[in-house]
C-alpha positions in Angstrom: 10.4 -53.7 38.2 10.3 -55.0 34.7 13.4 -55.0 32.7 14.2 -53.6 29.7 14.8 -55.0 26.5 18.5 -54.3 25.5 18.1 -52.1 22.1 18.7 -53.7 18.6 22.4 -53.1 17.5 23.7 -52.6 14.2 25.8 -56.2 14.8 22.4 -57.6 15.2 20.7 -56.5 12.0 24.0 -57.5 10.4 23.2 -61.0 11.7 19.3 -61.0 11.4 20.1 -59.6 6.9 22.8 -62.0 6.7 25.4 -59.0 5.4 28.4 -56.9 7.1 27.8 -54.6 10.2 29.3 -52.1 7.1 26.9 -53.0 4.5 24.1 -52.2 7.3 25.8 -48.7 8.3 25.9 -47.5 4.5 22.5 -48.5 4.2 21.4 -46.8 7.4 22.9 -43.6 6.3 21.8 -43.4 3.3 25.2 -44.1 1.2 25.1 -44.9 -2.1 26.8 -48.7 -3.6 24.7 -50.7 -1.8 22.9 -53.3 -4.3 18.7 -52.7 -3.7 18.5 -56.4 -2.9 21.0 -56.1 0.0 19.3 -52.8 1.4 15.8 -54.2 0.8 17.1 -57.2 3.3 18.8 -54.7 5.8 15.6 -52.7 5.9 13.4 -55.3 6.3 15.8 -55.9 9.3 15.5 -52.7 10.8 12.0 -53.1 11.0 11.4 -56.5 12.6 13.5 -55.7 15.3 12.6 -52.1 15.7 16.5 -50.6 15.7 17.2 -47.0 15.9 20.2 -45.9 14.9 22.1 -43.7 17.3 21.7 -40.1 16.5 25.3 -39.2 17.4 27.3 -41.9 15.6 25.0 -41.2 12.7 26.0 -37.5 12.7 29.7 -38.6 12.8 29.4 -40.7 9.4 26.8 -37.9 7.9 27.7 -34.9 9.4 24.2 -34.2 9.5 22.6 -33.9 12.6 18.7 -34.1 11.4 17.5 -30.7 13.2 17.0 -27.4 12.1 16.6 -24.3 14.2 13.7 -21.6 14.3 14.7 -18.5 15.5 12.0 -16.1 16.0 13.2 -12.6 17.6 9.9 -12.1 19.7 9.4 -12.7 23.1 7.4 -15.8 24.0 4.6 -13.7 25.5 4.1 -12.9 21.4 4.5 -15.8 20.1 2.2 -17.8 21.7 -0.4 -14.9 21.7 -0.6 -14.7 17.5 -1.6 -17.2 16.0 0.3 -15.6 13.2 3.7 -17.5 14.3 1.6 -20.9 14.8 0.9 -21.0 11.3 4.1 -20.3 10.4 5.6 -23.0 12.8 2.9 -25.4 11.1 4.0 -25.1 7.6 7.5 -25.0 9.0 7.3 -28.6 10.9 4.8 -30.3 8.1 8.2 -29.7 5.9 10.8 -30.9 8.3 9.0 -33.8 9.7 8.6 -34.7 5.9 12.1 -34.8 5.5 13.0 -36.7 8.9 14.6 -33.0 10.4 13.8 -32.5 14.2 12.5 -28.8 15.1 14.4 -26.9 17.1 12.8 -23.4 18.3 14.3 -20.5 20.2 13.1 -17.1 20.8 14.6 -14.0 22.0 13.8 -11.9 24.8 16.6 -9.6 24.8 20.4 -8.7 24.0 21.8 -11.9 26.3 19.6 -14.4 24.1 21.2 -13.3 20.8 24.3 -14.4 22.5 22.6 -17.6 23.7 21.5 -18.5 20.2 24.4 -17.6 18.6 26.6 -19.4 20.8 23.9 -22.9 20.1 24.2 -21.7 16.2 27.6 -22.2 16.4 28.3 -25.2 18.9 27.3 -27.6 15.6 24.2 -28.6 17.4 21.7 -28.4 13.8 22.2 -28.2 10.4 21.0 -24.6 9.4 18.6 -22.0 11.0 14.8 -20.5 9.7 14.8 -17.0 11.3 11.9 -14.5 11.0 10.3 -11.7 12.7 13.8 -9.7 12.4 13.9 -6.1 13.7 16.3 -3.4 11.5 18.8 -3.3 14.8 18.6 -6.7 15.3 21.9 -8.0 15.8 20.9 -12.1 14.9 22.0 -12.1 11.2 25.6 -10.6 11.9 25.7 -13.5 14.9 24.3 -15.8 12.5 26.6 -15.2 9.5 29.6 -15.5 11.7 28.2 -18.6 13.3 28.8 -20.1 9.6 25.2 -21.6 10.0 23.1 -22.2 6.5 19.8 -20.0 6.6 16.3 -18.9 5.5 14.8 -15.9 6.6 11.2 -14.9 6.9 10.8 -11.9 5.4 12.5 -9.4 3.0 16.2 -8.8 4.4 16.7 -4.7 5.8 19.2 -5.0 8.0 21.9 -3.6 5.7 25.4 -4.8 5.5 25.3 -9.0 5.1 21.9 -8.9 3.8 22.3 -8.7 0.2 22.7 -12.4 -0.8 20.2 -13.7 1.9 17.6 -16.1 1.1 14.2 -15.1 2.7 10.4 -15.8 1.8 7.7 -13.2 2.1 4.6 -12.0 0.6 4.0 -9.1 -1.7 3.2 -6.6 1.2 3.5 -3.6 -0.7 1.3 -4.8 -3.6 -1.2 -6.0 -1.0 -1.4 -2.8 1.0 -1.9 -0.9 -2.9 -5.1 -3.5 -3.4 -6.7 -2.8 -0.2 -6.7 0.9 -0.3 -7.6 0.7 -4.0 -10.4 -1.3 -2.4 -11.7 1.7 0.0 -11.5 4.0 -2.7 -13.8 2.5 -4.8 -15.8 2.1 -2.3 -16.3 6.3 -1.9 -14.1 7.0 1.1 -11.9 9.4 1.1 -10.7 10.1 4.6 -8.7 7.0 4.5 -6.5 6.1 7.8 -3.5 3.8 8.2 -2.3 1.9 11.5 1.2 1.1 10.7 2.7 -2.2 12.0 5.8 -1.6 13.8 8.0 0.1 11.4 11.5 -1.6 12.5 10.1 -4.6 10.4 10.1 -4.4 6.7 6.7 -5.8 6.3 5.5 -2.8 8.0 7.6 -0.8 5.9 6.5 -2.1 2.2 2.5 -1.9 3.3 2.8 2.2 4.3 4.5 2.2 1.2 1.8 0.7 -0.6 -0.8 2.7 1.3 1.3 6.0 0.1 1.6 4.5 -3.6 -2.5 4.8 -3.4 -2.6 7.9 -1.5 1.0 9.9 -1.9 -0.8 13.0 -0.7 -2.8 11.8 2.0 -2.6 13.8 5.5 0.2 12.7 7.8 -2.4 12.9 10.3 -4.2 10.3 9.0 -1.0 7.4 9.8 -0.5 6.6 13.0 2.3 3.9 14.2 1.0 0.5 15.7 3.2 -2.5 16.5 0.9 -5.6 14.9 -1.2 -6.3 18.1 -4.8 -5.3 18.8 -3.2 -3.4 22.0 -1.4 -1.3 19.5 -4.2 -1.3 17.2 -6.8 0.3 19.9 -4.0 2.9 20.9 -3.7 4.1 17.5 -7.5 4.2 16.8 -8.2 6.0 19.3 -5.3 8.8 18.6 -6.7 8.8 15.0 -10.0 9.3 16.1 -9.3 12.2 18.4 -7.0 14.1 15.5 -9.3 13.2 12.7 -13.2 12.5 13.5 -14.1 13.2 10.3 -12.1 9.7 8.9 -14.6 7.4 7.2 -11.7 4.2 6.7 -8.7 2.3 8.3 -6.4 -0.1 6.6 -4.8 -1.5 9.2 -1.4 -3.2 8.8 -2.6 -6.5 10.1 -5.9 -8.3 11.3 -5.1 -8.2 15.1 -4.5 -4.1 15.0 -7.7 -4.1 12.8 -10.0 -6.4 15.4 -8.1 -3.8 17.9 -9.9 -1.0 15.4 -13.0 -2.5 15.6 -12.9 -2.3 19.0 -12.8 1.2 19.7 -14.8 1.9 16.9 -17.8 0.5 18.8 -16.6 2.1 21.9 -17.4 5.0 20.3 -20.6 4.0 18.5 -19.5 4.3 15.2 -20.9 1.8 12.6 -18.4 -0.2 10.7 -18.7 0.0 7.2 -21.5 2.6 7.2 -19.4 4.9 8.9 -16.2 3.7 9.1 -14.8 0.9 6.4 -11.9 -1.3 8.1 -9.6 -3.7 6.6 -6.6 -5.5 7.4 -4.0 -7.8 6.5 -2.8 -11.7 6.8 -6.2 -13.3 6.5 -6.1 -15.4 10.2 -8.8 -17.0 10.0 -9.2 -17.2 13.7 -9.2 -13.8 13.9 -10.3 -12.4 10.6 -13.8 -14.6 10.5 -14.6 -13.5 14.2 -14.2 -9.8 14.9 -17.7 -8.0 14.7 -18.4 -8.0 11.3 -16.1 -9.8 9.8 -13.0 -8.3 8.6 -12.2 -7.4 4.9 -8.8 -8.0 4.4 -5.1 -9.4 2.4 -4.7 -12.7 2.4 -1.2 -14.2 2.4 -0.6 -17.7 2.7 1.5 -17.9 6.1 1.4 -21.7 6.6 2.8 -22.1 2.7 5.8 -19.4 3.3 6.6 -21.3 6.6 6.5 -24.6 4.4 8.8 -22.9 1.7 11.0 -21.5 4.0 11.9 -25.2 5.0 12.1 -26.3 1.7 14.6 -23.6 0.7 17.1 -24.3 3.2 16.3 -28.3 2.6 17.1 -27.5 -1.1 20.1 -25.4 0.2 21.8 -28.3 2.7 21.3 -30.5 -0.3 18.3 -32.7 0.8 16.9 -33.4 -2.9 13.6 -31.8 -1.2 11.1 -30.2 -3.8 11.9 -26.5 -4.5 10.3 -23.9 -7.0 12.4 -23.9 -10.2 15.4 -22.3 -11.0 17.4 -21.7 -13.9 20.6 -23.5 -12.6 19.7 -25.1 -9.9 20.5 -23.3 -7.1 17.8 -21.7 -4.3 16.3 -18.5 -5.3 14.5 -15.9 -2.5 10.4 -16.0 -2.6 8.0 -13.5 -2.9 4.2 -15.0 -2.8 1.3 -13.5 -3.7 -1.3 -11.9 -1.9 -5.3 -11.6 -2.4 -8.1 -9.1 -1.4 -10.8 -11.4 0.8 -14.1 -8.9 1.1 -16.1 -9.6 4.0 -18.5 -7.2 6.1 -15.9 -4.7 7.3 -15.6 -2.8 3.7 
């Protein structure tokens, strides 16, 4: 067997920069007094003899510990079946790897793993937490606020009690939702449907809202409750279809209920737009460029939110990472803006 070369130790770049084992922990750690000439010589140390410092003695002198947590309260059956939490989790690690912070993700199944990542929260085991895909009972931010743990959430806060002074990132839903039925409109239709996304989330909640801010008066026959996949999206088509064959448009709370639309719409050889006009929400390009035709729908920038989620809660543990401006200094909640993308389906 060949052996292994003993790892670099800090007494060794002392030696190799010709300075204390001190002056090369401050510099390692990133403490200030250290003249540039010294820690230009202990870096340049570092590197020739490839030393990496140990994780746990760092976190002693920092009290950092370089990882962040995702919590996303999903099963993994649906995260790893929308791409919807991929591009989050993209824009999330492009911003943390930036910044030298390990991801850490854990998901939820049920009522034991809120007590499993509560009791991880709170062993000291990261630095603060990015949680999104929250449901109104969801018992994670109480856990989380009593675990002491810094966080970002994904998405506007509706849980009630403890949610007033969150910090969270999400698009304009409701404004989005308004410009897509404003879009059907003016396109002549006036039997306009709506497939909900599941209503314990408050992104479902703000785009009915917008849908009703278009249409207050429209038949309550005409909205029919989804859950964001394209399993959910069939079901309700096909229950609209059956109470109301006469509808001639769906806005559809998100692009995998609307390619679940489409679906059953050809099923039942309807012609999409010329007799039905469909459009969605997010914009996934994996999805929104390939149903048959292509989907009309709100764009919102899901990699950027994951990306400024991690940069609020950077800015919050006091990283000096790049956040929107403020008036004194301190993290403020985000709201991005969302665009109508016209393609074939309306």
């Amino acid at each position: 067997m060949t052996e292994m070369a003993p790892r670099p130790t800090l007494e060794a770049v002392a030696a190799r920069a010709g300075v204390s084992r001190a002056t090369v922990s401050r510099v390692v750690n990133g403490a200030q007094g250290v003249r540039e000439s010294l820690a230009a010589r202990v870096r340049q140390a570092v590197e020739e003899l490839g030393y990496v410092p140990n994780q746990a003695a760092r976190s002693l002198v920092t009290r950092r510990h370089d990882a962040v947590a995702v919590v996303i309260a999903e099963p993994e059956t649906r995260v790893f079946a929308d791409p919807f939490f991929a591009l989050q989790l993209r824009g999330i690690s492009k911003e943390l790897t930036a910044h030298d912070c390990q991801l850490v993700l854990l998901l939820t199944e049920g009522q034991g793993d809120h007590a499993r990542v509560a009791r991880y929260l709170a062993g000291n085991h990261v630095d603060g937490a990015l949680v999104f895909s929250l449901h109104l009972d969801d018992p994670l931010p109480g856990l989380i606020r009593n675990a002491g743990v810094p966080t970002v959430f994904g998405g506007r806060p509706g849980w009630g009690e403890g949610g007033e002074g969150a910090l969270y990132v999400d698009s304009d839903n409701r404004g989005g939702a308004r410009t897509a039925v404003e879009h059907l409109v003016s396109l002549g239709r006036r039997r306009i449907a709506h497939i909900t996304g599941a209503l314990d989330q408050t992104s479902a909640v703000d785009r009915l809202e917008g849908f009703k801010d278009v249409l207050p008066d429209t038949d309550p026959a005409l909205i029919e409750p989804g859950d964001f996949t394209p399993a959910g999206g069939e079901r309700a088509m096909r229950a609209l279809l059956d109470r109301c064959p006469d509808l001639d448009a769906v806005f559809a709370a998100n692009d995998l209920s609307a390619s679940g639309a489409l679906r059953v719409l050809r099923e039942r050889g309807l012609r999409v737009p010329e007799d039905v006009a469909v459009a969605g929400f997010d914009d996934m390009l994996p999805v929104a460029e390939q149903t048959d035709p292509p989907l009309t729908t709100v764009r919102q920038d899901i990699e950027h939110m994951g990306l400024l989620m991690a940069r609020l809660l950077l800015r919050r543990l006091d990283r000096n990472g790049p956040e929107p401006d403020t008036e004194d200094g301190a993290p403020r909640s985000i709201v991005t803006p969302t665009t109508l993308v016209r393609r074939a389906s309306a």
